[in-house]
MIMAR-267758 format. One record per residue: x, y, z of N, C-alpha, C in turn; residue in one letter; residue number from 1. Coordinates in Angstrom, 1 decimal, padded with zeros to 4 digits. Layout:
BEGIN
[tortor [X,Y,Z],[X,Y,Z],[X,Y,Z],"a",NUM]
...
END
This chain:
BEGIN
[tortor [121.5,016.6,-185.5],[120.8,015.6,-184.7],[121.6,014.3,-184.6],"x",1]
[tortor [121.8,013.9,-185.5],[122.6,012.8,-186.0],[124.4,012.3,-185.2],"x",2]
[tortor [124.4,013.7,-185.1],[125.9,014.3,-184.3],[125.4,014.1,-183.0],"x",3]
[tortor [124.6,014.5,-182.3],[124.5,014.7,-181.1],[123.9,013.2,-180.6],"x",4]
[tortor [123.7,012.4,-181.5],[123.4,010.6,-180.8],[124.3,010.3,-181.1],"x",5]
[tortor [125.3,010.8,-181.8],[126.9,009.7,-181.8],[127.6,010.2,-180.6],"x",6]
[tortor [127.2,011.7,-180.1],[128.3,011.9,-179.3],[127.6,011.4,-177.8],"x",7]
[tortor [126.2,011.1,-178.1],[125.6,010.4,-176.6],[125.8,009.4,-176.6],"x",8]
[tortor [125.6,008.5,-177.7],[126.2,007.0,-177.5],[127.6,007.0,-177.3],"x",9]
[tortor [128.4,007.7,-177.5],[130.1,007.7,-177.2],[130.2,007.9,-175.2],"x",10]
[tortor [129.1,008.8,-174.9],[129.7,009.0,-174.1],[129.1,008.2,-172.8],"x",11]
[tortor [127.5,007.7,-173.2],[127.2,006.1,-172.8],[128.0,005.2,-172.9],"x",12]
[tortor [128.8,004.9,-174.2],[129.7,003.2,-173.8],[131.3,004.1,-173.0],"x",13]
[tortor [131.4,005.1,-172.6],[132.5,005.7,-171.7],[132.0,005.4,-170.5],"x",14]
[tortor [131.0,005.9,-169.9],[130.2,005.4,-168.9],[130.0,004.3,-168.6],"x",15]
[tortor [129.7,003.0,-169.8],[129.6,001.7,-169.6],[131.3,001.1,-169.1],"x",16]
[tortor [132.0,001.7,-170.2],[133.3,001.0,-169.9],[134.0,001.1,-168.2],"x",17]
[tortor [133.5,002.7,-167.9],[134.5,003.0,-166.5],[133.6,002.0,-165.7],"x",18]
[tortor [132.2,001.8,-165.9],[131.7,001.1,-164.8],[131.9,-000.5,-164.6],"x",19]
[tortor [132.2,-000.9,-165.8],[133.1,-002.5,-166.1],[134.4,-002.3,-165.3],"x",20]
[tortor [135.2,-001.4,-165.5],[136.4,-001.2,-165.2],[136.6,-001.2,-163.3],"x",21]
[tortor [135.6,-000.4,-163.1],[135.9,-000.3,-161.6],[135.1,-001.6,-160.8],"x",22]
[tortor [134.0,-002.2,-161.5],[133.1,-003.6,-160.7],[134.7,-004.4,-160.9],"x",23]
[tortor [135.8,-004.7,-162.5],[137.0,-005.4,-162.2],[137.9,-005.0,-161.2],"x",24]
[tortor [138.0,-003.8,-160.8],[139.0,-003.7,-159.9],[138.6,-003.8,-158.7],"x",25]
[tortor [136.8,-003.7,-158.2],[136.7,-004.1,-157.2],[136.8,-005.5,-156.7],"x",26]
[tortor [136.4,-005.9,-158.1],[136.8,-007.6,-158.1],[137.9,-008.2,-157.6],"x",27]
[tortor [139.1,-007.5,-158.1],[140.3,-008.0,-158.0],[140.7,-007.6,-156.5],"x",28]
[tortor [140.5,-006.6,-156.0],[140.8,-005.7,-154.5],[140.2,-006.9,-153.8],"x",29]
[tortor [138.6,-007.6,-153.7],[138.3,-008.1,-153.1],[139.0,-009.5,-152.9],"x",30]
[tortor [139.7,-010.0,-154.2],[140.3,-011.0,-154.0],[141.3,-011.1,-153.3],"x",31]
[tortor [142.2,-009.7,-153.3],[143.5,-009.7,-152.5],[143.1,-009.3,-151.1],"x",32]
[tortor [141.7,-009.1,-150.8],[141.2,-009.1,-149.5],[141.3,-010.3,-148.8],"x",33]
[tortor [140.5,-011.1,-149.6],[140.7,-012.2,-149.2],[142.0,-013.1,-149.1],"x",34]
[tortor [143.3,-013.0,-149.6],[144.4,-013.4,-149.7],[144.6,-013.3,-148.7],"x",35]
[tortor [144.7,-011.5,-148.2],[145.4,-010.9,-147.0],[144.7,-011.2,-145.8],"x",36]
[tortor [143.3,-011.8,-145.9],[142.3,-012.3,-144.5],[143.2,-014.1,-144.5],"x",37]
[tortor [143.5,-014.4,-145.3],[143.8,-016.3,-145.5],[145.7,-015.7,-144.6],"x",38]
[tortor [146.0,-015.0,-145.1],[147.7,-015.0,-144.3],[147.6,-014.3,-143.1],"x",39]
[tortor [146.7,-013.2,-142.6],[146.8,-012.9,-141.1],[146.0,-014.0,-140.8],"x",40]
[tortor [145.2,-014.9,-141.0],[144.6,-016.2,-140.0],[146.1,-017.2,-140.0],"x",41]
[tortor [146.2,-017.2,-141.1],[148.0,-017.8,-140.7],[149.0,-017.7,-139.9],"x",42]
[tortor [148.7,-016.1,-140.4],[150.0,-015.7,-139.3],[150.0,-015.6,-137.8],"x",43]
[tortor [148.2,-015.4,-137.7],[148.2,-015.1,-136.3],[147.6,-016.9,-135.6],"x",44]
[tortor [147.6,-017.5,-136.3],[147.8,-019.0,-135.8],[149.3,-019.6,-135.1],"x",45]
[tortor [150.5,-019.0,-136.4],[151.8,-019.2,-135.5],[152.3,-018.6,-134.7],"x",46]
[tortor [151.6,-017.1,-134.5],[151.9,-016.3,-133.5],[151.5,-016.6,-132.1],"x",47]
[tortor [150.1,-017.1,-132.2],[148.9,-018.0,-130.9],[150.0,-019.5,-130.4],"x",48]
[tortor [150.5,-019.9,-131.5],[151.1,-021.0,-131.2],[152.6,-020.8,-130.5],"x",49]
[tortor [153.0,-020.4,-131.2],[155.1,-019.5,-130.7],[153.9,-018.7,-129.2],"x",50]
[tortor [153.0,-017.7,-128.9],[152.9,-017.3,-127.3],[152.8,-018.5,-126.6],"x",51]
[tortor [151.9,-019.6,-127.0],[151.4,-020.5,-126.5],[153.0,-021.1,-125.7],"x",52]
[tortor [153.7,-022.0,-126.6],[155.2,-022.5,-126.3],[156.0,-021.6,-125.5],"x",53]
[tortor [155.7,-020.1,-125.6],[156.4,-019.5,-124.7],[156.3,-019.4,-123.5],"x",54]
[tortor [154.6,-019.2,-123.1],[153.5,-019.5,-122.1],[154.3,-020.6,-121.5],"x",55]
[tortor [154.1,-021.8,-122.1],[154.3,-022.9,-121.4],[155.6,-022.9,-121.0],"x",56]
[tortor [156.4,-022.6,-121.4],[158.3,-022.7,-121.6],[158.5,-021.7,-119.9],"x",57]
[tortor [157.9,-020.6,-120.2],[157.6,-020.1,-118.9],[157.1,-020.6,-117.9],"x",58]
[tortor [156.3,-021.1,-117.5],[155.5,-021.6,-116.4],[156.4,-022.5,-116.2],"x",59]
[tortor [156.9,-023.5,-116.3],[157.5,-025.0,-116.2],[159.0,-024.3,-115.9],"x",60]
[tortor [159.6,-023.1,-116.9],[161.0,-023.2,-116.1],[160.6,-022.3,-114.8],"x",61]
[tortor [159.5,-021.3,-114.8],[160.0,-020.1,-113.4],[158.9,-020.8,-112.1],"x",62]
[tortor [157.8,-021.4,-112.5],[156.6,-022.1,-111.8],[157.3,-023.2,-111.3],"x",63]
[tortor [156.9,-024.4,-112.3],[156.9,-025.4,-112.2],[158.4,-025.8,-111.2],"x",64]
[tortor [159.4,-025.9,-112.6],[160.6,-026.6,-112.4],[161.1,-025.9,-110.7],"x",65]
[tortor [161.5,-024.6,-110.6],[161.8,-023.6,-109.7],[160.9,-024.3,-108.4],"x",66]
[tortor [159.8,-024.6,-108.1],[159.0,-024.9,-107.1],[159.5,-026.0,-106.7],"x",67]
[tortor [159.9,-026.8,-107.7],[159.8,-028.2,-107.3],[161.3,-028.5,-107.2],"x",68]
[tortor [162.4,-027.6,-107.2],[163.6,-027.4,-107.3],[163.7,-026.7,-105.4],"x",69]
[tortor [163.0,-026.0,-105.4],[163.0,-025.1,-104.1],[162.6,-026.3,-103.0],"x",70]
[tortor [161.4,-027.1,-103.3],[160.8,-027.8,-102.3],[161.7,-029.2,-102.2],"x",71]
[tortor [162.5,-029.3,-103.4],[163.4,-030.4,-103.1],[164.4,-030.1,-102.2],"x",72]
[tortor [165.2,-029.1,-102.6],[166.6,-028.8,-101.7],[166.1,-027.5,-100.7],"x",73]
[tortor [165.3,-027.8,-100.0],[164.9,-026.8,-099.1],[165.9,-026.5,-098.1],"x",74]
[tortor [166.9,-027.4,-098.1],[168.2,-026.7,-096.8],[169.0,-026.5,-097.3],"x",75]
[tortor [169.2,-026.0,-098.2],[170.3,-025.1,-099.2],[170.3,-023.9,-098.9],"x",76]
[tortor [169.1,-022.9,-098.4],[169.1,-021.9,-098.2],[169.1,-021.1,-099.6],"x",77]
[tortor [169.1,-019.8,-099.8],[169.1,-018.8,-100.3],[170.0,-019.3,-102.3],"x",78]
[tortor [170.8,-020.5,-101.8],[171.5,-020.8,-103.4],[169.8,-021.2,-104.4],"x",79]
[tortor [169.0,-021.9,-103.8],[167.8,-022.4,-104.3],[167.4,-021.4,-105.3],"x",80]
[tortor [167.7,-019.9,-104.9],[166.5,-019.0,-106.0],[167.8,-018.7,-107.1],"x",81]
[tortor [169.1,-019.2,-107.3],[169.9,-019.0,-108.3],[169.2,-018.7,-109.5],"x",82]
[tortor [167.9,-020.1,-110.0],[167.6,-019.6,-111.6],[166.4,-018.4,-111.6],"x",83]
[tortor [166.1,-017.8,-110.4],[164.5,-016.9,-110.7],[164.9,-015.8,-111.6],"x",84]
[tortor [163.8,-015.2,-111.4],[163.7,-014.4,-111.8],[164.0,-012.9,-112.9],"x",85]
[tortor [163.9,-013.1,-114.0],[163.5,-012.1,-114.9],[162.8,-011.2,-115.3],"x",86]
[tortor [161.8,-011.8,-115.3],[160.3,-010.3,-115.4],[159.6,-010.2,-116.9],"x",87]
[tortor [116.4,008.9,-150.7],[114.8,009.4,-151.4],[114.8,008.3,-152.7],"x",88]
[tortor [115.4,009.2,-154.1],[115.3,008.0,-155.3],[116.4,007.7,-154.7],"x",89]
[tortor [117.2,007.3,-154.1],[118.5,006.5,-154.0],[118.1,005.8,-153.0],"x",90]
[tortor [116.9,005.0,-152.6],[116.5,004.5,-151.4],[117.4,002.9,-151.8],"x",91]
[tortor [116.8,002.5,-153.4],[117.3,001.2,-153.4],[119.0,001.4,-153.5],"x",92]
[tortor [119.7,001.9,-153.5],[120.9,002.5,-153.5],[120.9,001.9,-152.3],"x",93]
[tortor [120.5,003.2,-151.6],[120.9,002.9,-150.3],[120.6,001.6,-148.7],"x",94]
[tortor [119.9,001.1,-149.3],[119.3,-000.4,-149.0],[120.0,-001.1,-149.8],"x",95]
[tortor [120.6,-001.2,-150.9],[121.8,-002.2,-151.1],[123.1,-001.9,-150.2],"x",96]
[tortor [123.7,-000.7,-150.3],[124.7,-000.3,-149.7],[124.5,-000.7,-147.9],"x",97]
[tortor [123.2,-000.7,-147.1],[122.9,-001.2,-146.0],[123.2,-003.2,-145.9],"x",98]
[tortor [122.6,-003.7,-147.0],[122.7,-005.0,-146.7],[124.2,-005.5,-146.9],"x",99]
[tortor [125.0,-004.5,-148.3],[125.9,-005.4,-148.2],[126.9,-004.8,-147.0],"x",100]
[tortor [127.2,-003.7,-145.9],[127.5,-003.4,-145.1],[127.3,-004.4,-143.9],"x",101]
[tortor [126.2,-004.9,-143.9],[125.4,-006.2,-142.7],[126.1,-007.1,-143.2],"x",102]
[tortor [126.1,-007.5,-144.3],[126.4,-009.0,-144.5],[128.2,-009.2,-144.3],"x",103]
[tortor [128.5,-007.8,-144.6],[130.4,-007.8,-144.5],[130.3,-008.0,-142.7],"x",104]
[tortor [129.7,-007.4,-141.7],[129.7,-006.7,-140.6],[129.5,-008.6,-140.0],"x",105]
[tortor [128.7,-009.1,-141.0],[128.1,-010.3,-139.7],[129.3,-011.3,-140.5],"x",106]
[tortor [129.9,-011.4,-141.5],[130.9,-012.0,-141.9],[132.1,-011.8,-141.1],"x",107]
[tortor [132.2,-010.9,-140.7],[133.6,-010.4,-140.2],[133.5,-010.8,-138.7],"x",108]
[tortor [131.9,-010.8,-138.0],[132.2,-011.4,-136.4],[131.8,-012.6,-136.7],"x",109]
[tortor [131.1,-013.2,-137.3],[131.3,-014.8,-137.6],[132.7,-015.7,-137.2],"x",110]
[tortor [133.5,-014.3,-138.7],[134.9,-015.0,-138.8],[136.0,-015.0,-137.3],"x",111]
[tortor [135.9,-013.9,-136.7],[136.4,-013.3,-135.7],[136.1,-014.0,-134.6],"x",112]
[tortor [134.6,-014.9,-134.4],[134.3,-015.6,-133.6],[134.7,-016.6,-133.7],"x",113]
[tortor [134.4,-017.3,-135.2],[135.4,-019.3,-135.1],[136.7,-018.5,-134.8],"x",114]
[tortor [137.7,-017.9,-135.2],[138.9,-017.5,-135.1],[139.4,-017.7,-133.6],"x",115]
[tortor [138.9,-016.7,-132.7],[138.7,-016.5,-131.0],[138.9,-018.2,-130.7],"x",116]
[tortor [137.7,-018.7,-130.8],[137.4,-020.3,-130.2],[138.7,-021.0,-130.9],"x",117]
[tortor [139.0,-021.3,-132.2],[140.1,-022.0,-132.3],[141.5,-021.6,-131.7],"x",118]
[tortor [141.5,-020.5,-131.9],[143.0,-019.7,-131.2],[142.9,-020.5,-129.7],"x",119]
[tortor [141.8,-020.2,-129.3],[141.8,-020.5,-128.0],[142.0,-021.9,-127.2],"x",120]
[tortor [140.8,-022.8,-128.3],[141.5,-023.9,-127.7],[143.1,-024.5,-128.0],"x",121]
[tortor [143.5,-024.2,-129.3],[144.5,-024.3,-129.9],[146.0,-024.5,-128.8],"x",122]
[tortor [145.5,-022.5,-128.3],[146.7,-022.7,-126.7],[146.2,-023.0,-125.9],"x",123]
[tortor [145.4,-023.3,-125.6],[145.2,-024.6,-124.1],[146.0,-026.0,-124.8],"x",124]
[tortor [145.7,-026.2,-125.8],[146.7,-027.9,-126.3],[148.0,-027.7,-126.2],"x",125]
[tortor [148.4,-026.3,-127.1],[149.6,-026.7,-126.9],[150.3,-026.1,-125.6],"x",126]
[tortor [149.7,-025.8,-124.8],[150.3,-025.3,-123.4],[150.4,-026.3,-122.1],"x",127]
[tortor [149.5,-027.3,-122.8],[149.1,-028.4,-121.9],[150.6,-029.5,-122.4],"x",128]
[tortor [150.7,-029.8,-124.3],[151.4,-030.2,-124.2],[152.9,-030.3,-123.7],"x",129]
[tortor [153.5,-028.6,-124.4],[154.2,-028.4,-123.8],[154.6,-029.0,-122.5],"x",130]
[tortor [153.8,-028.2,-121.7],[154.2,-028.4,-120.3],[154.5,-030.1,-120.1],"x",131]
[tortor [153.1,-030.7,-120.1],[153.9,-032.3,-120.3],[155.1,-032.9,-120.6],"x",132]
[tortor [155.1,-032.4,-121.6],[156.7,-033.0,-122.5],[157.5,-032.1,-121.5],"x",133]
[tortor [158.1,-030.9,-121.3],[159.1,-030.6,-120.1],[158.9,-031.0,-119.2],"x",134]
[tortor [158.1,-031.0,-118.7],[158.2,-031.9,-117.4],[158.7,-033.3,-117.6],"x",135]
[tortor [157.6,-034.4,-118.2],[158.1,-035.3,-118.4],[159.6,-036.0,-119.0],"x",136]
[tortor [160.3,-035.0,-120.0],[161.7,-035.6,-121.0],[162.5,-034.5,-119.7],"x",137]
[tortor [162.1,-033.8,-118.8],[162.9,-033.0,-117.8],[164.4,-032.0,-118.7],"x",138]
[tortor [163.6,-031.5,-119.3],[164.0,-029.8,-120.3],[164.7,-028.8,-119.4],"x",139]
[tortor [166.0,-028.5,-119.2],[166.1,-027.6,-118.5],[166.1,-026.1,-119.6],"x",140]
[tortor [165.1,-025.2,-119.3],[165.4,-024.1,-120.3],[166.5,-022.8,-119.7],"x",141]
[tortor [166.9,-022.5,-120.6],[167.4,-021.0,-120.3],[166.4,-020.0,-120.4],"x",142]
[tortor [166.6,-019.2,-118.9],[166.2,-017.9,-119.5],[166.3,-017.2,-120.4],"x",143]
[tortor [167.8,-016.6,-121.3],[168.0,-016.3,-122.3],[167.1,-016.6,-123.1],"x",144]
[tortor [166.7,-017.6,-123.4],[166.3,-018.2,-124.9],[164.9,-017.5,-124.5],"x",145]
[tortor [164.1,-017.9,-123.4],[163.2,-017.0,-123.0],[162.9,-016.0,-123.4],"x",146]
[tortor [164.0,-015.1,-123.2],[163.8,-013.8,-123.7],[163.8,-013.5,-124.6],"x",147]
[tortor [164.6,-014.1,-125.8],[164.5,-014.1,-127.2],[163.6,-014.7,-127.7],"x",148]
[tortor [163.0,-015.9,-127.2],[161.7,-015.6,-128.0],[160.3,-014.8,-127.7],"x",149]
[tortor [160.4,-013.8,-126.7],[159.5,-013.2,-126.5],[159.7,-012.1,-127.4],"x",150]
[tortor [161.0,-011.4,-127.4],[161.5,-010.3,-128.2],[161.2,-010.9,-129.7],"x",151]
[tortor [161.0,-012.0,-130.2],[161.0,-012.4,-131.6],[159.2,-012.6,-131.9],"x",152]
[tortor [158.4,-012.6,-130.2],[157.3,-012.6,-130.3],[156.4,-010.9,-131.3],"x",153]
[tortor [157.5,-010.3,-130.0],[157.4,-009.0,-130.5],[157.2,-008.3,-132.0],"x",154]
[tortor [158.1,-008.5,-132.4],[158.4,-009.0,-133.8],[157.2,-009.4,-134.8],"x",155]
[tortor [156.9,-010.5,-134.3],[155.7,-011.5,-134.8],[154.6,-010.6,-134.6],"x",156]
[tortor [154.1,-009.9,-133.7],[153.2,-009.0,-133.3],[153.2,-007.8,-133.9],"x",157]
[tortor [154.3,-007.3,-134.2],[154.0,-005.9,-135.2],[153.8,-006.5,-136.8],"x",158]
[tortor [154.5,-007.3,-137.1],[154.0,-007.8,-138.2],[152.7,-008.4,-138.9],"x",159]
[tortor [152.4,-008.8,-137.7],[150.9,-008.2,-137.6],[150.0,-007.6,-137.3],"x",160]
[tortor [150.7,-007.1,-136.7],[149.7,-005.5,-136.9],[149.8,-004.3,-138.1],"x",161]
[tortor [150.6,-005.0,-138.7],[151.0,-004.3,-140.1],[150.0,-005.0,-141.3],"x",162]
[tortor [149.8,-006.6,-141.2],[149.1,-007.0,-142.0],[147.4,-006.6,-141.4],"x",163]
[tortor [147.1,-006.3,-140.0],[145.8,-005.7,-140.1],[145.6,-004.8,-140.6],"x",164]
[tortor [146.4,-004.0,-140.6],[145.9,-002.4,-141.2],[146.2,-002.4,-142.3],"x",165]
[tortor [146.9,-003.1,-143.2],[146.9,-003.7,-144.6],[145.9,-004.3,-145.0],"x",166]
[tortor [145.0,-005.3,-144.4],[143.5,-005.5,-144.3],[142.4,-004.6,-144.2],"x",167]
[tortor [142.5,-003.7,-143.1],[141.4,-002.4,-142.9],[141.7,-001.4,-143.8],"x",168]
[tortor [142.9,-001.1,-144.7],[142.8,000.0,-145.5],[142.3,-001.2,-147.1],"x",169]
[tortor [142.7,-002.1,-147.1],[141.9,-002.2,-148.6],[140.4,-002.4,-148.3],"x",170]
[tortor [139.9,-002.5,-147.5],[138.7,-003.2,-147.3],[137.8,-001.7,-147.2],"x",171]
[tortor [138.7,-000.3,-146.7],[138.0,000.4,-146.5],[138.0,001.3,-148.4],"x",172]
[tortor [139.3,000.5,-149.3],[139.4,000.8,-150.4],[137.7,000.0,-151.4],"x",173]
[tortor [137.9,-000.8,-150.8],[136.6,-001.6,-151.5],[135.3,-000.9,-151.0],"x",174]
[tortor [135.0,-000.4,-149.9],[134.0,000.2,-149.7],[133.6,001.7,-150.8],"x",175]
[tortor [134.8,002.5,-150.8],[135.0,003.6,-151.4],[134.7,002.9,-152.8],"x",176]
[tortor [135.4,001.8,-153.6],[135.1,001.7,-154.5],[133.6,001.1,-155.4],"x",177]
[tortor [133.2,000.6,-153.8],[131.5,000.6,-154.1],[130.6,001.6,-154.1],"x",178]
[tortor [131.1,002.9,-153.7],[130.4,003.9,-153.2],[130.5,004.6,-154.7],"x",179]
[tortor [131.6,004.4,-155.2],[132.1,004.8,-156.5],[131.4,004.5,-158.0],"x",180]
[tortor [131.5,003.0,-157.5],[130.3,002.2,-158.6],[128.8,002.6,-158.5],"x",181]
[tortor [128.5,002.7,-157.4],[127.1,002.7,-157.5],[126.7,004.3,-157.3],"x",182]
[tortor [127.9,005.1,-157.6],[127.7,006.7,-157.7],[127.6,007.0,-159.3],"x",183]
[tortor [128.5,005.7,-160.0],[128.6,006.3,-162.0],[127.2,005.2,-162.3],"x",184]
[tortor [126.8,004.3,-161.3],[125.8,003.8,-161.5],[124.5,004.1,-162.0],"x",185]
[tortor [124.3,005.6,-161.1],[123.6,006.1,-160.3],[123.5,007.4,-161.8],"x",186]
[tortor [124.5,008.2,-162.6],[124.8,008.6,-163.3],[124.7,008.2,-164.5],"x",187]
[tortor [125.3,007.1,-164.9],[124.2,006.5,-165.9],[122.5,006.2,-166.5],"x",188]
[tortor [122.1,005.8,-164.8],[120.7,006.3,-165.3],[120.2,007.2,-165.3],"x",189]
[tortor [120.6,007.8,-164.7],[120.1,009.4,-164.5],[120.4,009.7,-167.0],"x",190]
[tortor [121.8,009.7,-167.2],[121.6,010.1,-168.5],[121.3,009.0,-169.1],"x",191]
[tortor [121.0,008.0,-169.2],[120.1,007.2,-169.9],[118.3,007.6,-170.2],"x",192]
[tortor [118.0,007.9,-168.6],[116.6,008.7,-168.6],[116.6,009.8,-169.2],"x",193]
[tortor [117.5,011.1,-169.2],[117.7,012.3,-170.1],[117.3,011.9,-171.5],"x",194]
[tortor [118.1,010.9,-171.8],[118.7,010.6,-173.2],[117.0,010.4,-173.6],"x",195]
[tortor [116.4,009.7,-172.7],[114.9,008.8,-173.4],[113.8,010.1,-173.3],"x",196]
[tortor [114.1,010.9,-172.2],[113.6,012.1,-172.4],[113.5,013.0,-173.6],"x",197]
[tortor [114.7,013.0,-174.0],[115.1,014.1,-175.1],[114.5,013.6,-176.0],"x",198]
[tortor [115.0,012.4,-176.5],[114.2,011.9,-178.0],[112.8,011.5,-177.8],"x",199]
[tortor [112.3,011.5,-176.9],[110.8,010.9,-177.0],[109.8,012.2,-177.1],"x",200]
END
């Protein structure tokens, strides 16, 4: 008898330990969740900003400058367009697992929502500036450069789309590993109640 409560209590604090172990590593996952949510708001701030400058860089040399290039020397004829175009019992289980799903779900369009609005006005400023300052300091751009920074946009764009899906797979890792916890959770009581069973 004596044997068989050492080897229950052994296999209770194994149970306690794994379940310490994985609430730390959920811990830690969530933190590098959050790391990797703080560098795609980063990154996709300079990305919003480099389209924005491109945006504008665009408009002013193929719109702007070109219009007002065309409507100046209108008897030149055909030299004018030189720069165009380019181109049950587990109820409370499962009512925890519901709220913190809600609360991730309203966290995430919250964030997605300030995010949208600041991106947004962000390039209307700097598209406005832009354009101002070329116009006004009279910037002649190359198309070339044009095109390299769009091709470098490109760039900027798979890079992040590498860091989203580096976001959606840990985050779908942290879910798993809550499903995890609150499965040895779930198994603990269950042999805690056996255990109180048996000796009572």
């Amino acid at each position: 008898m004596l044997l068989d409560a050492v080897i229950y209590m052994l296999l209770l604090l194994v149970l306690l330990l794994l379940l310490m172990l994985l609430w730390l590593l959920w811990l830690l996952l969530l933190l590098l969740l959050m790391l990797l949510l703080m560098s795609v708001v980063v990154f996709a701030v300079v990305f919003v900003v480099a389209v924005a400058v491109v945006v504008a860089v665009v408009v002013v040399d193929v719109v702007v400058v070109d219009v007002v290039f065309i409507v100046a020397a209108a008897g030149c004829g055909g030299a004018c367009f030189g720069r165009g175009g380019s181109g049950g019992g587990c109820g409370v289980s499962v009512y925890g697992i519901v709220v913190v799903v809600g609360v991730v779900l309203l966290f995430l369009l919250f964030f997605v929502v300030v995010i949208v609005v600041v991106l947004v006005v962000l390039v209307v400023v700097v598209v406005v500036v832009v354009v101002v300052v070329v116009i006004v300091v009279d910037v002649d751009v190359d198309v070339n450069v044009v095109c390299m920074c769009v091709l470098s946009l490109l760039l900027l764009l798979l890079l992040l789309l590498l860091l989203l899906l580096l976001v959606l797979l840990l985050l779908f890792l942290l879910l798993l590993l809550l499903f995890l916890w609150l499965l040895l959770f779930l198994l603990l009581l269950m042999f805690v109640i056996l255990l109180l069973l048996y000796y009572s």
